[in-house]
C-alpha positions as CSV (number, residue, x, y, z in Angstrom):
1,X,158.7,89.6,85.8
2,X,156.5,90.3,88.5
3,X,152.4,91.2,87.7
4,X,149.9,93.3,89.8
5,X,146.6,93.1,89.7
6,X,146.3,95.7,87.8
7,X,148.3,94.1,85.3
8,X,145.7,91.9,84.9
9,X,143.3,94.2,84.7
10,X,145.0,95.6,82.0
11,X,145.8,92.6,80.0
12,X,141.6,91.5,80.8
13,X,140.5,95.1,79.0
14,X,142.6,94.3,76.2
15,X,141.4,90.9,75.3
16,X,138.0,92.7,74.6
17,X,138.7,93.3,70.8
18,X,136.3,93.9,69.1
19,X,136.1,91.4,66.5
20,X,133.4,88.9,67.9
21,X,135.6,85.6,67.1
22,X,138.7,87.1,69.0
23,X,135.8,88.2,71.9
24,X,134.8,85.1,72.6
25,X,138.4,83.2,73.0
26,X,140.2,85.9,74.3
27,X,137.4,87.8,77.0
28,X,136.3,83.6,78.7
29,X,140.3,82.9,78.9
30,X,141.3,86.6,80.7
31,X,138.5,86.5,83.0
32,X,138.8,82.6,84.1
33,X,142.2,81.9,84.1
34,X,144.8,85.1,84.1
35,X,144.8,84.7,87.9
36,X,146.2,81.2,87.3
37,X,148.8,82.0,84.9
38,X,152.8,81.5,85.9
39,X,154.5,84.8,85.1
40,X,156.1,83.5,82.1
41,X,152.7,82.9,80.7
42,X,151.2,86.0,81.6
43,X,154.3,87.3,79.8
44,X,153.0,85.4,76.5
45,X,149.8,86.6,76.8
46,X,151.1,90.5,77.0
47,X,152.9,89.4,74.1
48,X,150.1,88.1,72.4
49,X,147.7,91.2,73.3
50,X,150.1,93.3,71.3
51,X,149.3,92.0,68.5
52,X,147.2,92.6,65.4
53,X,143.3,91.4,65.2
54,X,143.9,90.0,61.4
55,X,147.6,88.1,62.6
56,X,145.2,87.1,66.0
57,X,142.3,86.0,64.3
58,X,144.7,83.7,61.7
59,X,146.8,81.8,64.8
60,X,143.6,81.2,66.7
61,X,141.7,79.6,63.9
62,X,145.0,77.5,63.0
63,X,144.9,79.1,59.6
64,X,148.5,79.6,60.3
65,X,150.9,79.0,63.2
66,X,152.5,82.0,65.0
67,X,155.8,83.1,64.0
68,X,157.0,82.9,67.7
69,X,157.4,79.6,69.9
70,X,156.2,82.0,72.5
71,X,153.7,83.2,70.8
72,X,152.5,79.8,69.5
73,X,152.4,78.3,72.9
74,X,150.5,81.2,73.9
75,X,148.1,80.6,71.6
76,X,147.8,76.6,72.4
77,X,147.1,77.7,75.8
78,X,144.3,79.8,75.2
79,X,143.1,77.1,72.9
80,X,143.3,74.0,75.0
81,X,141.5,76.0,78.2
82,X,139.2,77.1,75.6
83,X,138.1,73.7,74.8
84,X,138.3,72.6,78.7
85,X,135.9,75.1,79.1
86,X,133.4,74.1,76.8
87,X,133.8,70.2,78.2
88,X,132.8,71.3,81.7
């Protein structure tokens, strides 16, 4: 699957959440590093923008893992360039 810069536009508006804890993972990672994403992970992270703050909120603090591999690795990626980021 192929994604246009609108596409990432898209999937950048939708990482603004609203809930200040999903805010500050989800807007750093969209606006740093969607542009460096391989489609399949972009893909993840469409999959991961449709779902629900409370299921979000849970898989990012690793209260509980993701019911997907997909979603999971989706959410170990933000993660671990979420804690690069904070190295630099």
């Amino acid at each position: 699957m192929n994604f246009t810069p609108e596409d990432l536009k898209r999937f950048y508006w939708h990482s603004r959440r609203g809930m200040l804890e999903l805010d500050l993972l989800l807007v750093p990672f969209a606006k740093h590093q969607l542009q460096n994403l391989s489609s399949e992970q972009l893909l993840g992270y469409k999959l991961l923008l449709e779902e629900e703050d409370q299921d979000l909120f849970v898989w990012l603090t690793k209260r509980q893992a993701a019911p997907t591999v997909q979603l999971q690795t989706t959410v170990d990626l933000v993660l671990s360039l979420h804690a690069v980021s904070h190295l630099e």
